[in-house]
PyMOL Python script that loads the backbone (N, CA, C, O; Angstrom):
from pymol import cmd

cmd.read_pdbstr("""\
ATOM      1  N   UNK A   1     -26.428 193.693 248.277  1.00  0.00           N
ATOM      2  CA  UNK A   1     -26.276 194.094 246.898  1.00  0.00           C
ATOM      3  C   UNK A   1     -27.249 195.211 246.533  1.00  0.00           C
ATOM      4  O   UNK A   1     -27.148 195.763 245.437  1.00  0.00           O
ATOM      5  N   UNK A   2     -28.254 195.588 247.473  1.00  0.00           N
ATOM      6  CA  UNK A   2     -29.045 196.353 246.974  1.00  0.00           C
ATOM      7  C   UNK A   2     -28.616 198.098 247.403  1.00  0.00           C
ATOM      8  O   UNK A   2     -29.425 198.959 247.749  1.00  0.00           O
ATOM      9  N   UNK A   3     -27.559 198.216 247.295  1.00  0.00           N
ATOM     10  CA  UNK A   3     -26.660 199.265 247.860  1.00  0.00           C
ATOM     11  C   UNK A   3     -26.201 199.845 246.236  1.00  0.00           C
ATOM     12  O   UNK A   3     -25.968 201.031 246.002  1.00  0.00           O
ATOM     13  N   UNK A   4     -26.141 198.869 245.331  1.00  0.00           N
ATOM     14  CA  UNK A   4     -25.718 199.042 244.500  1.00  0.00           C
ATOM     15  C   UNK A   4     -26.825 200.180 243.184  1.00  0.00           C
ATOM     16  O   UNK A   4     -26.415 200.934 242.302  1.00  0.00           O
ATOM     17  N   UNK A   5     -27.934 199.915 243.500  1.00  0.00           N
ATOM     18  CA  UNK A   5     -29.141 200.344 242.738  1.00  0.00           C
ATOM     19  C   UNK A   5     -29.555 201.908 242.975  1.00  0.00           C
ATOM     20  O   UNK A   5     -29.866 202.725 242.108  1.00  0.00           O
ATOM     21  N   UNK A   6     -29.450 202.152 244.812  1.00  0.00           N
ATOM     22  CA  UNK A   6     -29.154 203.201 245.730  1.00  0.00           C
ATOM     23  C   UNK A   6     -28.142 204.255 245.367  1.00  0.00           C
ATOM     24  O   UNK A   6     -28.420 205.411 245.049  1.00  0.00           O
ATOM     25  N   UNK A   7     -26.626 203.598 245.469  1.00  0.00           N
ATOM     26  CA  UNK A   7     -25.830 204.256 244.601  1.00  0.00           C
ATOM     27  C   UNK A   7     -25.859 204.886 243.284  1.00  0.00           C
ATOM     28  O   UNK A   7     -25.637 206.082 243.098  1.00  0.00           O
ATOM     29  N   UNK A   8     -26.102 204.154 242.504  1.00  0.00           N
ATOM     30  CA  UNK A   8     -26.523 204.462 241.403  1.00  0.00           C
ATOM     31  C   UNK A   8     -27.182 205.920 241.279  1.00  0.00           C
ATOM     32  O   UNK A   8     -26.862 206.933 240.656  1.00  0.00           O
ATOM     33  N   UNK A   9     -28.524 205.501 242.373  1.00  0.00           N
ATOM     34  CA  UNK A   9     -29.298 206.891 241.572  1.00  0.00           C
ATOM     35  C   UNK A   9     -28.510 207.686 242.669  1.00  0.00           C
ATOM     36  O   UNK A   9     -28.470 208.813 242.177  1.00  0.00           O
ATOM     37  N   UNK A  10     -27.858 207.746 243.878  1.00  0.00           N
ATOM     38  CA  UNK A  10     -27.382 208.813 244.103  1.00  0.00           C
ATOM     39  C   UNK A  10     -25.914 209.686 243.593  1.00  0.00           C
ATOM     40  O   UNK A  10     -25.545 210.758 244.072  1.00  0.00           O
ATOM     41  N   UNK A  11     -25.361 209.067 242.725  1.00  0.00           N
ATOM     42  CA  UNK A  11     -24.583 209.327 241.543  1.00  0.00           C
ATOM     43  C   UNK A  11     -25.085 209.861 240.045  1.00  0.00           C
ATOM     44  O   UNK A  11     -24.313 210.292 239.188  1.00  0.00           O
ATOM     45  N   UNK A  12     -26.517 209.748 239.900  1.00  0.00           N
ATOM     46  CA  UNK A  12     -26.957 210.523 239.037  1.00  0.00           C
ATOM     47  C   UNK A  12     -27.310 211.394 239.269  1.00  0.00           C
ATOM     48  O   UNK A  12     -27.581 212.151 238.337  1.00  0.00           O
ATOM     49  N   UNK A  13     -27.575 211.929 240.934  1.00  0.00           N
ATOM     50  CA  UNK A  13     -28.384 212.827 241.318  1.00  0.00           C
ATOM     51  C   UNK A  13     -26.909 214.046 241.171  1.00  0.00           C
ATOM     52  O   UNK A  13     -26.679 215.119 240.612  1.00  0.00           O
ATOM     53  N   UNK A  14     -26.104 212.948 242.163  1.00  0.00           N
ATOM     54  CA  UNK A  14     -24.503 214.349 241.995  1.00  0.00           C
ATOM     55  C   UNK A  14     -24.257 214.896 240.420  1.00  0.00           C
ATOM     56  O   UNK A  14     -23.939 216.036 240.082  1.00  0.00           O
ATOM     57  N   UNK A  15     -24.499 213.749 239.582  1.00  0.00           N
ATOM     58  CA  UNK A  15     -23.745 214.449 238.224  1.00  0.00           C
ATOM     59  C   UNK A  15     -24.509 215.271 238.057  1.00  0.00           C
ATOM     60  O   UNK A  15     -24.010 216.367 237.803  1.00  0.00           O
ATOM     61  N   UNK A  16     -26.025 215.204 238.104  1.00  0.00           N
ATOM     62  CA  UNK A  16     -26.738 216.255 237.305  1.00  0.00           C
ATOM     63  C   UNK A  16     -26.723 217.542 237.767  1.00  0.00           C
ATOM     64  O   UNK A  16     -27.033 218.498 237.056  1.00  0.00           O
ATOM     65  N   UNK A  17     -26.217 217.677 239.469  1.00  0.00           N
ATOM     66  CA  UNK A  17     -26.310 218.907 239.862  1.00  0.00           C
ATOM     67  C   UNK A  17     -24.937 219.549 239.705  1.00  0.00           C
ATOM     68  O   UNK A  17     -24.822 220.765 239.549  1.00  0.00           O
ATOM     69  N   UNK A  18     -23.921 218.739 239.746  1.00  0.00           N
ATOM     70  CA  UNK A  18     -22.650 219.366 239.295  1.00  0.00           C
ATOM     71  C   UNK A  18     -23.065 219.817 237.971  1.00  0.00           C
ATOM     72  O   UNK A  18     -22.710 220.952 237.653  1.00  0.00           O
ATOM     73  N   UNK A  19     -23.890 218.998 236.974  1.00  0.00           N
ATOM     74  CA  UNK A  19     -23.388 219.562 235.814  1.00  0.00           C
ATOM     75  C   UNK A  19     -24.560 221.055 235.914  1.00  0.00           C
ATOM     76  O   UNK A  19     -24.377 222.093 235.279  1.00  0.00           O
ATOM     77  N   UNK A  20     -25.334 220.886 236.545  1.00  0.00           N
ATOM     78  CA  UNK A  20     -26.127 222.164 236.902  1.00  0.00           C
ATOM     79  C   UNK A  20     -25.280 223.814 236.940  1.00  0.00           C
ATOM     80  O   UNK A  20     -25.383 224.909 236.387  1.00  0.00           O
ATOM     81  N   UNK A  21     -24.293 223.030 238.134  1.00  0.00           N
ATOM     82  CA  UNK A  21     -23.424 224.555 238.874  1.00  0.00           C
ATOM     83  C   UNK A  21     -22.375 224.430 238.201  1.00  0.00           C
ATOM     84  O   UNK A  21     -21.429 224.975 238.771  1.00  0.00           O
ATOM     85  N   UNK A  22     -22.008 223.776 236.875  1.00  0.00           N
ATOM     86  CA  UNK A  22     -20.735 223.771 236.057  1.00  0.00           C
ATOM     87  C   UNK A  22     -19.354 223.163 236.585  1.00  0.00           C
ATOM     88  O   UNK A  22     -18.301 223.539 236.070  1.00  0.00           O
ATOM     89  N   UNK A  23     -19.366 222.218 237.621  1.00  0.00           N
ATOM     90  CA  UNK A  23     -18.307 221.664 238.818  1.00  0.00           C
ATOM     91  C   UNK A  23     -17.706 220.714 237.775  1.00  0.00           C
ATOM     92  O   UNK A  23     -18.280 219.868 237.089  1.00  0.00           O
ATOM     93  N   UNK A  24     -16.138 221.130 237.831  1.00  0.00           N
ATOM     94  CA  UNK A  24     -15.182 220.298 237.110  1.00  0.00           C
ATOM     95  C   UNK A  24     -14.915 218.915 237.338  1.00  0.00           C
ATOM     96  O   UNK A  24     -14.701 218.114 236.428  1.00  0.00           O
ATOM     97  N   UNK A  25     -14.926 218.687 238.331  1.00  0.00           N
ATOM     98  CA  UNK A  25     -14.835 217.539 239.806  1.00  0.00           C
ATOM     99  C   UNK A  25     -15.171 217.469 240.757  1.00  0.00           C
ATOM    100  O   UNK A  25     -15.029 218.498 241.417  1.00  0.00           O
ATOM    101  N   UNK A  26     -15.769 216.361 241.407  1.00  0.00           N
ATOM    102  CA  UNK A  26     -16.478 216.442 242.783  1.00  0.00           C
ATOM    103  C   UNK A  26     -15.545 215.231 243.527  1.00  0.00           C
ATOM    104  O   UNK A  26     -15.283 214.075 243.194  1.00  0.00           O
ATOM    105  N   UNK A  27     -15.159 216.100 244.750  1.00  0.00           N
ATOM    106  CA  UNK A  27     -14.254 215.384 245.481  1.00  0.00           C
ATOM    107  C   UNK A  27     -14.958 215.010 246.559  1.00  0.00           C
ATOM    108  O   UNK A  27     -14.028 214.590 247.248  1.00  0.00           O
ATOM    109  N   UNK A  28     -16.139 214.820 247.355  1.00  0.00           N
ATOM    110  CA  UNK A  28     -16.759 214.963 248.269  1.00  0.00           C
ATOM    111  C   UNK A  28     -18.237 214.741 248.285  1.00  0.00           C
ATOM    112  O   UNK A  28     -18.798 215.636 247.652  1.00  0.00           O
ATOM    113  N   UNK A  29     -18.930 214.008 248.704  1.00  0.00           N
ATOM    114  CA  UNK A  29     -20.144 213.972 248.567  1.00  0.00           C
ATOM    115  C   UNK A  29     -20.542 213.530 250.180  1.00  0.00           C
ATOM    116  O   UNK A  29     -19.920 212.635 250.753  1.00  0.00           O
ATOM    117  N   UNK A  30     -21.897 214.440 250.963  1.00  0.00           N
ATOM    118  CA  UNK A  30     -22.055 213.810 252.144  1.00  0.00           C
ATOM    119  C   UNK A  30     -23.374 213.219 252.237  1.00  0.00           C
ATOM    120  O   UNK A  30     -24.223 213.785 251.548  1.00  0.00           O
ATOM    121  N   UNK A  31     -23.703 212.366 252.817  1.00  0.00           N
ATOM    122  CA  UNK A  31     -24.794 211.478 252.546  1.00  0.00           C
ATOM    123  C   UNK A  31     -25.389 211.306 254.400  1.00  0.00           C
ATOM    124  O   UNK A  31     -24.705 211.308 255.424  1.00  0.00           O
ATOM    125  N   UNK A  32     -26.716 211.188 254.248  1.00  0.00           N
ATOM    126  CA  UNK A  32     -27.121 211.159 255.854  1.00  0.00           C
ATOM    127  C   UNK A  32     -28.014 210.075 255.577  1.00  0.00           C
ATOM    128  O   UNK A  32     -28.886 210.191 254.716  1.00  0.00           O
ATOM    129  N   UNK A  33     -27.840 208.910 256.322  1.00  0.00           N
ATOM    130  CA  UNK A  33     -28.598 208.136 256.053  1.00  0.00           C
ATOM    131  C   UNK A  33     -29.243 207.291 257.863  1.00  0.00           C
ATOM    132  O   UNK A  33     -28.430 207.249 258.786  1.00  0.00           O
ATOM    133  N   UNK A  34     -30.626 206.752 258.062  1.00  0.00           N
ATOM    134  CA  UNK A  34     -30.824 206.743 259.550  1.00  0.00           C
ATOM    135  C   UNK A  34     -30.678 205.697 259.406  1.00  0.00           C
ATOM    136  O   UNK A  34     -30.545 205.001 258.400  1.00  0.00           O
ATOM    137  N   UNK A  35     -30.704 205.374 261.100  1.00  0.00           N
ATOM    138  CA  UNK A  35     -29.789 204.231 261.803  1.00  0.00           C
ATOM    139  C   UNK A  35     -29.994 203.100 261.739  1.00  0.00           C
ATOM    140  O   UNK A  35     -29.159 202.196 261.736  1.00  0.00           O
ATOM    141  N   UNK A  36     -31.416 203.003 261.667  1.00  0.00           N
ATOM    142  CA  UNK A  36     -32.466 201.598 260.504  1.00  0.00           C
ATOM    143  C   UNK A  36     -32.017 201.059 259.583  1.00  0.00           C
ATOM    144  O   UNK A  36     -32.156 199.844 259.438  1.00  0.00           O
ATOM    145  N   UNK A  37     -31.221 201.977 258.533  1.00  0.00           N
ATOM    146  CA  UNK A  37     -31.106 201.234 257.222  1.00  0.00           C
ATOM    147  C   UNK A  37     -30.026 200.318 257.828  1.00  0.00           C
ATOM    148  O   UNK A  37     -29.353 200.453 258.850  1.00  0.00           O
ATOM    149  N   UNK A  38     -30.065 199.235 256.790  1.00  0.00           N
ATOM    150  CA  UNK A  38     -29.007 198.361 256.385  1.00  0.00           C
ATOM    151  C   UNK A  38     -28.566 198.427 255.432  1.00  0.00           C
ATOM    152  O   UNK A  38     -28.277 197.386 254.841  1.00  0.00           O
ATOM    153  N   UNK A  39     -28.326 199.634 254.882  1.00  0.00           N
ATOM    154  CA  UNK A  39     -27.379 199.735 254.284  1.00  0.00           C
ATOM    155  C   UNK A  39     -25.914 199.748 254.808  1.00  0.00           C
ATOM    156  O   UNK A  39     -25.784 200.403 255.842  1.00  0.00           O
ATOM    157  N   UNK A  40     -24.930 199.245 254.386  1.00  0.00           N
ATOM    158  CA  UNK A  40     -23.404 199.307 254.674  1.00  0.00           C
ATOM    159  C   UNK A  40     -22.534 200.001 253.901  1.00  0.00           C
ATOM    160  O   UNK A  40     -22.262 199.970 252.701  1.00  0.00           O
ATOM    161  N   UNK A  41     -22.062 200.780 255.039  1.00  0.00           N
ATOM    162  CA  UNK A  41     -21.086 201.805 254.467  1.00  0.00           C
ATOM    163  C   UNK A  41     -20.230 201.634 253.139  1.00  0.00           C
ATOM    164  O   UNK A  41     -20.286 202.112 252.006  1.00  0.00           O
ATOM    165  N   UNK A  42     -19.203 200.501 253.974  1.00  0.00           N
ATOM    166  CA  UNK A  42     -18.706 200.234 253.111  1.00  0.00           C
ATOM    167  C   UNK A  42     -18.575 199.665 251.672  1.00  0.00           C
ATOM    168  O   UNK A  42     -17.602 199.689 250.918  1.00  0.00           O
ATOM    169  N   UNK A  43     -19.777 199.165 251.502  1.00  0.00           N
ATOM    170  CA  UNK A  43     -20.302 199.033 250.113  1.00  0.00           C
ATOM    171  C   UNK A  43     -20.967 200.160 249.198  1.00  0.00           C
ATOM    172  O   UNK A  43     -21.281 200.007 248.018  1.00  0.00           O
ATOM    173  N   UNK A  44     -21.122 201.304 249.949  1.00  0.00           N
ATOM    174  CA  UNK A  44     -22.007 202.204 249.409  1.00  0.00           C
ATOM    175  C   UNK A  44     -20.479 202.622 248.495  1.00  0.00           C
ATOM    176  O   UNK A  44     -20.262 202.512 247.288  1.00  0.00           O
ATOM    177  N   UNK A  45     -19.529 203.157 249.662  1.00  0.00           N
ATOM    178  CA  UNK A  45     -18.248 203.652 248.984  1.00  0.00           C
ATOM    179  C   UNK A  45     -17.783 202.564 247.814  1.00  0.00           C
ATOM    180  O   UNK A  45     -17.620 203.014 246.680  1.00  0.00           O
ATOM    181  N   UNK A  46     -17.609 201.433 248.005  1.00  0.00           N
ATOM    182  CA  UNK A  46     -17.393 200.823 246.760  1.00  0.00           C
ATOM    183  C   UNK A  46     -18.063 200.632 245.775  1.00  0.00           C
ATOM    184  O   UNK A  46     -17.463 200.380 244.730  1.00  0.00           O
ATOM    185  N   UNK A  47     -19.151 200.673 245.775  1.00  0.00           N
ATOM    186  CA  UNK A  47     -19.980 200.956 244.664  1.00  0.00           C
ATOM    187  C   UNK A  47     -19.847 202.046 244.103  1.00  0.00           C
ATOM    188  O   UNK A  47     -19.661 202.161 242.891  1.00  0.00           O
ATOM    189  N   UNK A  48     -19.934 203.082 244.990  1.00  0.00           N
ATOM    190  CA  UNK A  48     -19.497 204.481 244.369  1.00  0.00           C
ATOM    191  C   UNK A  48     -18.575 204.772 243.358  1.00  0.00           C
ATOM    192  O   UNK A  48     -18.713 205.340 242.274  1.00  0.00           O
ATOM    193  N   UNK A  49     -17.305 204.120 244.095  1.00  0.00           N
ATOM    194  CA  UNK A  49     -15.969 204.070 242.901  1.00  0.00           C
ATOM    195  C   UNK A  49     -16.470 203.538 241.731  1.00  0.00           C
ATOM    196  O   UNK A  49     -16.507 203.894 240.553  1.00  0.00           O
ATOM    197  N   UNK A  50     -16.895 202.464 242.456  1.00  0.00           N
ATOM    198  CA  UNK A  50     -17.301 201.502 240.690  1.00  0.00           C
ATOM    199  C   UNK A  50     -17.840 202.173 239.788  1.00  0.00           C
ATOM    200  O   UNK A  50     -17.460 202.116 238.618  1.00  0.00           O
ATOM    201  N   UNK A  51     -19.079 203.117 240.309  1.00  0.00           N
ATOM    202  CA  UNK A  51     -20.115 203.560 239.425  1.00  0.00           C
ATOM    203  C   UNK A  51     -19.581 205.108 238.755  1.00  0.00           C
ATOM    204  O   UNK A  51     -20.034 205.654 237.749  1.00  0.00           O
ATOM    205  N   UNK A  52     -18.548 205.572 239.603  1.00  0.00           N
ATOM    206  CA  UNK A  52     -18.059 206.806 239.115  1.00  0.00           C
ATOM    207  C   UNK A  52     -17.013 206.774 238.298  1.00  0.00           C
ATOM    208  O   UNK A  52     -16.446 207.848 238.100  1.00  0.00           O
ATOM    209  N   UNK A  53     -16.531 205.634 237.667  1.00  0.00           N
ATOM    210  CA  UNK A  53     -14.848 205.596 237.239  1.00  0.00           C
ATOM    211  C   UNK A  53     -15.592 206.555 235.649  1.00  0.00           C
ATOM    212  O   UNK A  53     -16.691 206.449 235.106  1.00  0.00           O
ATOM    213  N   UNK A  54     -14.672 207.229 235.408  1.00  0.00           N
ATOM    214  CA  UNK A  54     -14.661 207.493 234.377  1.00  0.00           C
ATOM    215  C   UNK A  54     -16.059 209.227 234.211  1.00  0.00           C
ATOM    216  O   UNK A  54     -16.532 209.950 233.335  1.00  0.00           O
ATOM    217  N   UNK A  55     -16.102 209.081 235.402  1.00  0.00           N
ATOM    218  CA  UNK A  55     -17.146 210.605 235.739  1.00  0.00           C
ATOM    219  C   UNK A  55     -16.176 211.569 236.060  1.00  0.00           C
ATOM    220  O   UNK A  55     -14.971 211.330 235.986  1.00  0.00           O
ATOM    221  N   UNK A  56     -16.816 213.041 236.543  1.00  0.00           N
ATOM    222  CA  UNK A  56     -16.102 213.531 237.695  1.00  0.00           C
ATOM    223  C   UNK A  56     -15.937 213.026 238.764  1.00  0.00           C
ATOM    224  O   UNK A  56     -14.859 212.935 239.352  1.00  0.00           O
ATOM    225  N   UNK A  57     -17.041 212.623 239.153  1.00  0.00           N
ATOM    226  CA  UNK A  57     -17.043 211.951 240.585  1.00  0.00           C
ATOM    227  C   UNK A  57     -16.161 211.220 241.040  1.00  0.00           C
ATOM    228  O   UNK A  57     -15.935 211.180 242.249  1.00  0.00           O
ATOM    229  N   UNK A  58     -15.291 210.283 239.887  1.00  0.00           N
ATOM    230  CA  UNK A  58     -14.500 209.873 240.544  1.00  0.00           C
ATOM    231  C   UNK A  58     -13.304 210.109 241.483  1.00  0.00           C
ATOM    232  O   UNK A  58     -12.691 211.173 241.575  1.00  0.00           O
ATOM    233  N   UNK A  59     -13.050 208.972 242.173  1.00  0.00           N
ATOM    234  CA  UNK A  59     -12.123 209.321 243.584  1.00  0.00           C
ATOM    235  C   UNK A  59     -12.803 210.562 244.733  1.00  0.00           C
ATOM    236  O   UNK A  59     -12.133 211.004 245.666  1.00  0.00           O
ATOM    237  N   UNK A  60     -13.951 210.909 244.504  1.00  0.00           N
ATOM    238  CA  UNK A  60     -14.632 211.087 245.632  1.00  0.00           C
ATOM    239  C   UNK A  60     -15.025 210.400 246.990  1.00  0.00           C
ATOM    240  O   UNK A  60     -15.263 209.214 247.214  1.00  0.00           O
ATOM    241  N   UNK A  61     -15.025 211.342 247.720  1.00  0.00           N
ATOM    242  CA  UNK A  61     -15.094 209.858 249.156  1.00  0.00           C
ATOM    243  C   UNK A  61     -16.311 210.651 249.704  1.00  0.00           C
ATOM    244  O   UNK A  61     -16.432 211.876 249.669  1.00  0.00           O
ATOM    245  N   UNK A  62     -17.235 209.712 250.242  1.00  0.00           N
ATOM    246  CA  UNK A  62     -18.443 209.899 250.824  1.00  0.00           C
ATOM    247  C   UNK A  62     -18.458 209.680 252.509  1.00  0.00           C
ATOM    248  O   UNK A  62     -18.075 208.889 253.370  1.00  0.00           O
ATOM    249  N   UNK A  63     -19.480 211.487 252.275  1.00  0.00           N
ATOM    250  CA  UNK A  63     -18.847 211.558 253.710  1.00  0.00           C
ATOM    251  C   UNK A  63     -20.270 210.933 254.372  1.00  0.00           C
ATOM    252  O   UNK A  63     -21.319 211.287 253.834  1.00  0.00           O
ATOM    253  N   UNK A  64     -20.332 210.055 255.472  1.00  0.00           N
ATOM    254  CA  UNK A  64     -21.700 209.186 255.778  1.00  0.00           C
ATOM    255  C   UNK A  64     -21.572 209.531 256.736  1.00  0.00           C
ATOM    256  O   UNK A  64     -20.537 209.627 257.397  1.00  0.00           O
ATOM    257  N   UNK A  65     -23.163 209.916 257.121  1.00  0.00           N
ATOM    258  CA  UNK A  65     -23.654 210.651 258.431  1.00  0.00           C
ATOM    259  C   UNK A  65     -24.991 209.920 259.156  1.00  0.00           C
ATOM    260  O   UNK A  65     -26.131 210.242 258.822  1.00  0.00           O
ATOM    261  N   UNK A  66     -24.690 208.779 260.308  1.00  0.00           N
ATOM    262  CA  UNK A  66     -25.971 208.354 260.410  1.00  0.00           C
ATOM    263  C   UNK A  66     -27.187 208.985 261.373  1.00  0.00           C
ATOM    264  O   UNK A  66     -26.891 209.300 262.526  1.00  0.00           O
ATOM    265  N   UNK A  67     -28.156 209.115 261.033  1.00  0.00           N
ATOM    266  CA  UNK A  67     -29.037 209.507 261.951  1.00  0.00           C
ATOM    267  C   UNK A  67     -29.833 209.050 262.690  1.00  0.00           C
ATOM    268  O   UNK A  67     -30.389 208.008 262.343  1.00  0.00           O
ATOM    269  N   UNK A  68     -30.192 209.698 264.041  1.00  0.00           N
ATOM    270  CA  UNK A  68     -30.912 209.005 265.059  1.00  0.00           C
ATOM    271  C   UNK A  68     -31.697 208.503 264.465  1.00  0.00           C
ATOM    272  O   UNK A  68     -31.278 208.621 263.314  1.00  0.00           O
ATOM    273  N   UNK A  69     -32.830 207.861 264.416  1.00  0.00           N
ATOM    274  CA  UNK A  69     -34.044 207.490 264.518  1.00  0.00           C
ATOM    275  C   UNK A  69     -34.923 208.150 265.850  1.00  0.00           C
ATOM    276  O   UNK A  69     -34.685 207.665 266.956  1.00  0.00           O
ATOM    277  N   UNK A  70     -35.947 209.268 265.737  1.00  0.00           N
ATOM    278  CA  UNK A  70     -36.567 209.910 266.262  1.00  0.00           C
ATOM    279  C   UNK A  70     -37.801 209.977 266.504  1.00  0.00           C
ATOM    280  O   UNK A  70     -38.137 209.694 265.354  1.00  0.00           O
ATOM    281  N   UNK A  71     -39.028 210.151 267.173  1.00  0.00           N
ATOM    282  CA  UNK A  71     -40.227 209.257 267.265  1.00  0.00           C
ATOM    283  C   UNK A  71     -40.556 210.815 268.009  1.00  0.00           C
ATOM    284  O   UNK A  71     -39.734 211.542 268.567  1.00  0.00           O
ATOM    285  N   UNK A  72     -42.020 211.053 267.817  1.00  0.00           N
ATOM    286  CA  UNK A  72     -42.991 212.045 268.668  1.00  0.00           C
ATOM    287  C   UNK A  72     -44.194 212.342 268.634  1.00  0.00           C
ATOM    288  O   UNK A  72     -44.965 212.805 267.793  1.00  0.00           O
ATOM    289  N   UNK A  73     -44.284 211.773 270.411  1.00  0.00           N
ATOM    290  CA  UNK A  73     -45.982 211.461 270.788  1.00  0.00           C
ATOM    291  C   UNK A  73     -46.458 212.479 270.266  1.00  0.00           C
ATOM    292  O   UNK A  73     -45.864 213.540 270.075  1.00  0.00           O
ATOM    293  N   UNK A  74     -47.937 212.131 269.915  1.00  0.00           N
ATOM    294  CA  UNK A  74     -48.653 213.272 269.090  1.00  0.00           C
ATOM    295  C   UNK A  74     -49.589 213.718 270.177  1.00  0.00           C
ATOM    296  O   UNK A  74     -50.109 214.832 270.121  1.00  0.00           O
ATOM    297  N   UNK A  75     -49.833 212.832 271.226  1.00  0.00           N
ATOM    298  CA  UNK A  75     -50.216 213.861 272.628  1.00  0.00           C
ATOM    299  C   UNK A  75     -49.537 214.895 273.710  1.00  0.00           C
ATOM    300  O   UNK A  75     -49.938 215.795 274.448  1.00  0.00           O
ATOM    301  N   UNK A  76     -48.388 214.317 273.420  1.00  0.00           N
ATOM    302  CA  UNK A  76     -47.502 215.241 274.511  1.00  0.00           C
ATOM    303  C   UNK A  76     -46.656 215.933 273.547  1.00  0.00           C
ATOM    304  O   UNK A  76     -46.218 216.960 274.064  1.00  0.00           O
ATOM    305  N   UNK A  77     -46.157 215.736 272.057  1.00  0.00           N
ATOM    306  CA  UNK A  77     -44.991 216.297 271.134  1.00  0.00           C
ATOM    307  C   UNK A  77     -43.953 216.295 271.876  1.00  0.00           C
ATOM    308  O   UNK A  77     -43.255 217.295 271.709  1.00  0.00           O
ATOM    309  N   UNK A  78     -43.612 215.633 272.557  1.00  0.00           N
ATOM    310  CA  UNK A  78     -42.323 215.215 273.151  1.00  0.00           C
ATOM    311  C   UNK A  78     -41.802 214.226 272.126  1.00  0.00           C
ATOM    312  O   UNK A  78     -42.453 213.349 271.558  1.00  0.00           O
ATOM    313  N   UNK A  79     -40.010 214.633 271.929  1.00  0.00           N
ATOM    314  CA  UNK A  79     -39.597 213.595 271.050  1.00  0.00           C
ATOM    315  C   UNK A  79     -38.798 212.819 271.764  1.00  0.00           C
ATOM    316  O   UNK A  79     -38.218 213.244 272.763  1.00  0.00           O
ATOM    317  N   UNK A  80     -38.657 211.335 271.234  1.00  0.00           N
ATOM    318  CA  UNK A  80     -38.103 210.447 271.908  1.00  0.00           C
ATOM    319  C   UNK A  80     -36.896 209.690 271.091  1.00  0.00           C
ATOM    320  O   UNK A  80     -37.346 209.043 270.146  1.00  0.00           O
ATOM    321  N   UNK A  81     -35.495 209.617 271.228  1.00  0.00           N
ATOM    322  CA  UNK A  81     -35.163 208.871 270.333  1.00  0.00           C
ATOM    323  C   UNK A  81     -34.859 207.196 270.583  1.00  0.00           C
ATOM    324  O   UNK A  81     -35.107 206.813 271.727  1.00  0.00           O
ATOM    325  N   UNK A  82     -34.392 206.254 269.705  1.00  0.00           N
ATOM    326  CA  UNK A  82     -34.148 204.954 269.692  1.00  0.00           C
ATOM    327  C   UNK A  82     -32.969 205.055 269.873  1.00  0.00           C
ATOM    328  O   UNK A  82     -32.319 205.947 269.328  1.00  0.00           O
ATOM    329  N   UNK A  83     -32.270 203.887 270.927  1.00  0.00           N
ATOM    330  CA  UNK A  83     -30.696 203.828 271.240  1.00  0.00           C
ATOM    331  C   UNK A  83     -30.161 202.498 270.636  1.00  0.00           C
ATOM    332  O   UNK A  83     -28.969 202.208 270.740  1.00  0.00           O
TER     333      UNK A  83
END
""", "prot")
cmd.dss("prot")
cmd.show_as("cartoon", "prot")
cmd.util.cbc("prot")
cmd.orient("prot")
């Protein structure tokens, strides 16, 4: 449930910058989030709907991008990632 709070502010963050660049509708939003979280996708998107009905945002689909988790020795600066 705590996907829901997350959402939130990242739905205030879209409106304010649409309403920044004057955007009629936002059909698209991409989100990168690393491989650690527990967050779940699929709740992020439903929350989303929920939280956008009645915005532009709505019927936007979020495009989710997860990222490695990446680590680097500070003696050698070699990076290492987690599988």
């Amino acid at each position: 449930m705590h996907e829901l709070s997350i959402v939130d502010g990242i739905l205030k963050v879209v409106l304010k910058h649409a309403a920044g660049h004057r955007v009629e509708r936002v059909v698209g939003v991409g989100l990168r989030i690393g491989e650690l979280s527990d967050l779940v996708d699929e709740w992020i998107q439903r929350y989303f709907d929920y939280l956008s009905e009645g915005t532009i945002a709505a019927g936007a689909t979020l495009k989710i991008e997860r990222s490695p988790v990446v680590f680097r020795c500070e003696m050698c600066r070699e990076d290492f990632s987690v599988n």
